[in-house]
C-alpha positions in Angstrom: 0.0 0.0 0.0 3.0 2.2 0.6 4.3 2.4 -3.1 0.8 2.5 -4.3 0.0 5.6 -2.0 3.2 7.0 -3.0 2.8 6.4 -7.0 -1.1 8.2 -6.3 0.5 10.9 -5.3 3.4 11.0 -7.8 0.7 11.0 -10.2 -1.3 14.3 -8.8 2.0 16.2 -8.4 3.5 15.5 -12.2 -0.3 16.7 -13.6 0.5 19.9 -11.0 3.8 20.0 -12.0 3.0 20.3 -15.7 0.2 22.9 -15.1 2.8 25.1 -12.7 4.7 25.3 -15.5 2.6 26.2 -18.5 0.9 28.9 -16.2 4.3 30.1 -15.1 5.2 30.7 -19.0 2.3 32.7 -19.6 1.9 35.1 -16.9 5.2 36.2 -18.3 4.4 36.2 -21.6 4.9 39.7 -22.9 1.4 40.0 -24.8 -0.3 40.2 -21.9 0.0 43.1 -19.0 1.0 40.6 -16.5 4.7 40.4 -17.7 5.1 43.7 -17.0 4.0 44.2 -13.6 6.0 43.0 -10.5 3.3 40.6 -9.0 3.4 39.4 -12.4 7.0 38.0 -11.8 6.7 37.2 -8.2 3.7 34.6 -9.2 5.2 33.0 -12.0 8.6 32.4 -10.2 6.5 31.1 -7.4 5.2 28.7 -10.2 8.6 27.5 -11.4 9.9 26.5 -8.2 6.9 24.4 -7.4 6.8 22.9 -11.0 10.4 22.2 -10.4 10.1 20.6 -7.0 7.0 18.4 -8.2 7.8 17.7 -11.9 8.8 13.3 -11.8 12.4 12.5 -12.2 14.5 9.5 -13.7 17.7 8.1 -13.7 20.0 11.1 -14.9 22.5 10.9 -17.4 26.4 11.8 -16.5 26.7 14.0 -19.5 30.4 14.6 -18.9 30.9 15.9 -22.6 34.9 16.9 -22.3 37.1 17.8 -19.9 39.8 20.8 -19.5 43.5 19.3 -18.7 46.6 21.8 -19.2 44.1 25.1 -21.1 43.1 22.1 -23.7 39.6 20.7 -23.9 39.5 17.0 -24.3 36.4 15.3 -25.5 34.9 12.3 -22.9 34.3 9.0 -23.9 31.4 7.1 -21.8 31.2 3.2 -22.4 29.1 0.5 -20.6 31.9 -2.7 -20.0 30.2 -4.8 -18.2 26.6 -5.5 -17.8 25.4 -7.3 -14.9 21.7 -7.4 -13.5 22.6 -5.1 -10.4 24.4 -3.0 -11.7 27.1 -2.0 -14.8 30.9 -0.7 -14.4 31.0 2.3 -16.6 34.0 3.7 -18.0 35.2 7.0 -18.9 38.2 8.1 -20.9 39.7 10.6 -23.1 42.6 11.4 -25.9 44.5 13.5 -23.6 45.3 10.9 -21.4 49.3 9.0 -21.5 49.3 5.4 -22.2 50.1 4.9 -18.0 47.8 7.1 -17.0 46.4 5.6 -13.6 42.9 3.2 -13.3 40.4 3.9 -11.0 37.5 2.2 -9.7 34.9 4.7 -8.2 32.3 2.3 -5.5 29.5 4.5 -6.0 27.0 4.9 -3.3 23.9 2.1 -2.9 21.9 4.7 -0.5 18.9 5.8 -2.5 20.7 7.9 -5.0 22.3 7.0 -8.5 26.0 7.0 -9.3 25.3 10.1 -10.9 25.7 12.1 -7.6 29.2 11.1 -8.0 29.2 13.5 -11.6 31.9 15.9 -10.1 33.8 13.2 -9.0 34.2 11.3 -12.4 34.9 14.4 -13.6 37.6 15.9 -11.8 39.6 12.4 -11.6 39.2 12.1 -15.2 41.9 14.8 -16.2 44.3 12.2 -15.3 43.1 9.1 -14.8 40.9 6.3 -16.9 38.1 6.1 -14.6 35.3 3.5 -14.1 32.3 3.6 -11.8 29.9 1.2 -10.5 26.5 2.7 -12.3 24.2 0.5 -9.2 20.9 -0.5 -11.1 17.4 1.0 -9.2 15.7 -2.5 -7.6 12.3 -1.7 -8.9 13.9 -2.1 -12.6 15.6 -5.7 -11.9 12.8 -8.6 -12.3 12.3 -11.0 -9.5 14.0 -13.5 -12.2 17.0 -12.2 -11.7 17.6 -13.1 -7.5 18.7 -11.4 -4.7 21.0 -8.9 -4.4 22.7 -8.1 -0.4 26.2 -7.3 1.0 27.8 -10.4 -0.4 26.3 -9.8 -3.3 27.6 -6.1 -4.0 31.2 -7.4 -2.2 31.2 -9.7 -5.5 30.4 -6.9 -7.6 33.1 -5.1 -6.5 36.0 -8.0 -6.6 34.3 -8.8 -10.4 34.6 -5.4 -11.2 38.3 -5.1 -10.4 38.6 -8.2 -12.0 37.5 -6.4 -15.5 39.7 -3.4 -14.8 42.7 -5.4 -14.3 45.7 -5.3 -11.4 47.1 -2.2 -10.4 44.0 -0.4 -10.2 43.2 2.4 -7.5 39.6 2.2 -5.9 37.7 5.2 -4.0 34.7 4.4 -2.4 32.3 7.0 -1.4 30.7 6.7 1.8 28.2 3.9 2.4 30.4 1.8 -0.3 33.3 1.9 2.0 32.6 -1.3 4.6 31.6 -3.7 1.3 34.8 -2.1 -0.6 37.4 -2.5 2.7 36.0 -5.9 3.1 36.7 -6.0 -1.1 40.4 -5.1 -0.5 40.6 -7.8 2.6 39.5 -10.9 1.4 41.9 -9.7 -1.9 44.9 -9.4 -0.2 44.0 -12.5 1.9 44.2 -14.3 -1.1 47.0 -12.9 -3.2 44.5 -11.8 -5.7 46.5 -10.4 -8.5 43.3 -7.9 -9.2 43.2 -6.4 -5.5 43.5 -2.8 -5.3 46.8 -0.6 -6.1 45.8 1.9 -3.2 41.9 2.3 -1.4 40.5 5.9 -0.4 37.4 5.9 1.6 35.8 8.7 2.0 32.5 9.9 4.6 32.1 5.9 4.9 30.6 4.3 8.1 33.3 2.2 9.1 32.7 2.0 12.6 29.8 3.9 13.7 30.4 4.3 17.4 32.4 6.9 16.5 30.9 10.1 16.9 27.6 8.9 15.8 25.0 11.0 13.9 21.3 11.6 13.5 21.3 8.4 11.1 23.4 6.6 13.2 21.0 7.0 16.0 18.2 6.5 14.0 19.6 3.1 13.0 20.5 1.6 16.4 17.5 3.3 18.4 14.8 0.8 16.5 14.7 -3.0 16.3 15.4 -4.8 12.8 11.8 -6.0 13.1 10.9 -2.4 12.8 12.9 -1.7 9.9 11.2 -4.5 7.8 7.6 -3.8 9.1 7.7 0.0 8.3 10.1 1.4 5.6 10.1 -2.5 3.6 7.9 -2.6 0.6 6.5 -4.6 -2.5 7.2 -2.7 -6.0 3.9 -2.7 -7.8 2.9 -4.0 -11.2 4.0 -0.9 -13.1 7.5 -1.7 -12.8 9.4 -4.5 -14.2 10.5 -5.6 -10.8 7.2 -6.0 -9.9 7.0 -8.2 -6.3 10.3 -7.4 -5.5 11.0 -6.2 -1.7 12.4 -3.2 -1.6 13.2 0.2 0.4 12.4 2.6 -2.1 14.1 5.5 -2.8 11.7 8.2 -2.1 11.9 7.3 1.4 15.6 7.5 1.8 14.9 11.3 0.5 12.4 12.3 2.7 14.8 11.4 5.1 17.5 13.1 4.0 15.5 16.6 3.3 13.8 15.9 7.0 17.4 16.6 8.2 18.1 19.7 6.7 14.4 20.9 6.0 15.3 24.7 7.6 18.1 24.5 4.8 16.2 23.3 2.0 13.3 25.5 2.4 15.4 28.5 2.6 17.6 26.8 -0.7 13.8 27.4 -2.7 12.9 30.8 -1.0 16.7 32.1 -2.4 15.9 30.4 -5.7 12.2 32.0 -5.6 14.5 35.5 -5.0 16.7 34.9 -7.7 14.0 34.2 -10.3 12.1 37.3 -9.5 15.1 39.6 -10.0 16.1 38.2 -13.2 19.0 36.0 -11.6 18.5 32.8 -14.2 22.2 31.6 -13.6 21.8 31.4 -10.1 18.0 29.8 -10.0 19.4 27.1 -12.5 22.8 26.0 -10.6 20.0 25.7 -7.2 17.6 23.3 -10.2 21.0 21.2 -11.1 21.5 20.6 -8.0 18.0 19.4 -6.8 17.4 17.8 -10.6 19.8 15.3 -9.2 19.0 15.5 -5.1 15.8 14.3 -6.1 16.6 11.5 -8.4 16.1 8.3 -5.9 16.5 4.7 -6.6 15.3 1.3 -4.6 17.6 -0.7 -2.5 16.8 -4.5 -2.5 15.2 -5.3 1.0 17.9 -7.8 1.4 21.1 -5.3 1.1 19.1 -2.6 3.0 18.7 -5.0 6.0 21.8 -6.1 6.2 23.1 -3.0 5.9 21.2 -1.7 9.2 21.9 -5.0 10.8 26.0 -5.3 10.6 27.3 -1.4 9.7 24.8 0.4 12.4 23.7 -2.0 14.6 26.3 -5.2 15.5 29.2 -2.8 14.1 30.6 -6.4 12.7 33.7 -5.3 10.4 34.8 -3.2 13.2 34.5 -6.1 16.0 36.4 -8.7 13.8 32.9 -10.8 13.2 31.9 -9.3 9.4 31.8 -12.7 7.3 31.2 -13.0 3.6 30.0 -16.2 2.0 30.8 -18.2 5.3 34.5 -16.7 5.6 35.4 -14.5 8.4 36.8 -10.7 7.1 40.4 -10.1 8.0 41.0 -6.7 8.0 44.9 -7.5 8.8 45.1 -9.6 5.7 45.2 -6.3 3.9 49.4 -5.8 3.7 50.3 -3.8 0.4 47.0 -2.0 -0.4 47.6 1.5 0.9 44.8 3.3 2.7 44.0 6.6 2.5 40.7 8.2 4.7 39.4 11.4 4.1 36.6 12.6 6.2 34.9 16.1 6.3 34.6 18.9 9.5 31.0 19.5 9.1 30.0 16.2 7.8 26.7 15.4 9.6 25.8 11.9 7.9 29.4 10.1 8.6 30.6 11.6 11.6 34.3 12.3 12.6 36.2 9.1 12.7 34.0 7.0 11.3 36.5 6.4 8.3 39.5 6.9 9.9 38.6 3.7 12.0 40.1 1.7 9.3 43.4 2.7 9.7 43.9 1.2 13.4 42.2 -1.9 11.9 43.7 -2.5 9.1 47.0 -3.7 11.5 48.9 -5.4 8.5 49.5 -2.5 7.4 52.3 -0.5 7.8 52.0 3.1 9.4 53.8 4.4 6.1 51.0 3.2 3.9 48.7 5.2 5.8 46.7 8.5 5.5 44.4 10.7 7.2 43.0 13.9 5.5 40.6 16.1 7.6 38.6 18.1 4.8 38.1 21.9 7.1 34.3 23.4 6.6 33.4 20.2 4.2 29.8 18.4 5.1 29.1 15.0 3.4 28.5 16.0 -0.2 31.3 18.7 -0.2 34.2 15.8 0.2 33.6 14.2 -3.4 31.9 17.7 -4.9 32.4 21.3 -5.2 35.0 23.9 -5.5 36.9 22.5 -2.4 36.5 19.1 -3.8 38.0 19.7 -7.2 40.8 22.5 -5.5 41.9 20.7 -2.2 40.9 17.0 -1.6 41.0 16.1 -5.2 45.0 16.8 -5.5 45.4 14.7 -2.1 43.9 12.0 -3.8 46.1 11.9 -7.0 49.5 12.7 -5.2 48.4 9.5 -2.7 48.1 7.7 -6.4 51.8 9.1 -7.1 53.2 8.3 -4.1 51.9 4.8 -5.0 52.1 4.3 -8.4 52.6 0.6 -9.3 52.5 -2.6 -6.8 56.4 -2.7 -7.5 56.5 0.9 -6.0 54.4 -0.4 -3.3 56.0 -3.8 -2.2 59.3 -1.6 -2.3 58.5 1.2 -0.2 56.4 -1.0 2.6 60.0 -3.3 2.8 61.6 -0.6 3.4 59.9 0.3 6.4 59.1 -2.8 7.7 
């Protein structure tokens, strides 16, 4: 009934949406006397910004046409490389690029938003490195013919996607990615897998959420797992072609999200309502690209969800040594020549202050040489992996941890060395 109620309402809001918009159009169209009076303006930028916050959304596209390396503008090349049911590794290249330059493997997010979120972070990385990124599929879109999909699940994903990108390939996983892709890197190096990652950089990622817990931490650990699947676990509904399929859908994850930071986004629509009423377009649209993708939401299977809950927020199990994949326990000290490199935010509020930079004291096969710690100053969750700071001060502490580490030769060298 959930889904159903929600789709009813999706329904009313799109037919509102569209009729915001055409009204919007004409009370400023200059024929008539209304474009030229201030009222005029005020209600059909009033218009906009609802048709704009109701209108339905889909999967966005990345749309990363060409990037700018050394005053040249290189033209991007997207390409789908492997296809699986859950989701595709995407890659993106360009001419400008030297026959060496560095692989990476971006984890994106399974938390109720697309891999497109991570648009600034292909980006940026891309004016030196090849880069592929997971592109998660949305669980309403998968048929029940094609299984279940949970942690171990998205941990094989990630191993099968390094796989396809071959050895000596850097990963960075961005926030809620971070336990399956740590636990990736572990049960990798645990098996000399010739694939495992060159260097991993978390970043924002719930390693071990008794530190410094948040709202969503508390949120998590404050209800029972029976809660969890009686109240926010759903059935798609025939529309779809996952029809039957458990899910947490997507829209839920956002009301969540906006319920955090409602003072914030209300007053983010009442400056965009300002700009369009003094002529301001540039500064209306950047506030629309940014909520064109906010509000683009994907499922979660009801299995990975759970799970999720259950061992990251609740039993903390890669922390406390008992996180187990497929029947084998995770050894976080069987990672020995994967460098790790944490980067967490000041002002994050979703993945609080040490949270990432738990791996480091449990990662103990690893040398103290082969790890980092960046502390982003006056970054919050989305400013670590988007933005100006992003692409001017965390960005270049990324690639120089790449230099520093540029081939598993360099690496088995350097960690000898020290040890």
């Amino acid at each position: 009934m959930l889904y159903n109620a929600y789709e009813l309402q999706r329904a009313w809001l799109t037919g509102a949406s569209a009729w915001a918009s055409v009204v919007s159009e004409l009370v400023q169209n200059p024929s008539l006397p209304s474009a030229a009076t201030g009222m005029g303006s005020m209600v059909s930028s009033a218009l906009d910004v609802f048709a704009h916050a109701a209108m339905a959304r889909g999967k966005p596209a990345f749309a990363i046409e060409a990037v700018n390396v050394g005053g040249k503008s290189w033209g991007v090349t997207e390409a789908i490389v492997l296809r699986r049911p859950f989701g595709n590794l995407l890659r993106f290249s360009h001419d400008g690029l030297p026959e060496d330059a560095p692989k990476l493997l971006i984890v994106a997010p399974m938390s109720g938003h697309f891999a497109t979120l991570l648009r600034g972070t292909v980006a940026r990385l891309l004016e030196g490195a090849v880069v592929y990124i997971t592109d998660w599929a949305d669980a309403k879109m998968v048929p029940v013919e094609a299984g279940r999909f949970d942690l171990d699940d998205y941990i094989d994903y990630v191993i099968g996607f390094l796989e396809h990108a071959g050895p000596d390939t850097h990963v960075l996983a961005v926030c809620q990615p971070s336990v399956p892709a740590l636990a990736a890197t572990a049960l990798m190096g645990a098996s000399n897998h010739p694939c495992r990652p060159l260097t991993l950089t978390m970043m924002g990622g719930p390693i071990d959420t008794r530190e410094a817990p948040t709202t969503v931490n508390d949120t998590a650990m404050t209800r029972p797992l029976a809660w969890f699947k009686g109240n926010v676990i759903t059935t798609v509904p025939l529309l779809y072609p996952g029809a039957g399929r458990r899910v947490y859908p997507g829209f839920l994850q956002l009301a969540g999200f906006m319920s955090m930071n409602l003072k914030a986004h209300m007053m983010s629509h009442w400056t965009m309502f300002k700009h369009l009423v003094e002529g301001d377009g540039d500064s209306a649209d950047a506030s629309k690209a940014f909520y064109e993708e906010y509000r683009s939401v994907c499922d979660l299977t009801a299995e990975f969800y759970l799970q999720t809950i259950e061992h990251v927020f609740q039993r903390h199990s890669l922390p406390l040594g008992e996180f187990m994949h497929r029947g084998q326990l995770v050894d976080l000290g069987a990672i020995r020549d994967t460098p790790i490199l944490c980067i967490e935010g000041e002002r994050d509020d979703i993945s609080g202050i040490g949270q990432t930079r738990a791996a480091l004291t449990l990662a103990t096969g690893l040398p103290e040489a082969a790890k980092r710690y960046h502390l982003a100053p006056e970054v919050g969750h989305y400013g670590i992996f988007n933005g100006e700071r992003w692409r001017s001060r965390i960005a270049p502490v990324v690639e120089e941890w790449w230099a520093r580490h540029a081939s598993r030769h360099s690496v088995g060298r350097k960690l000898k060395a020290v040890s």
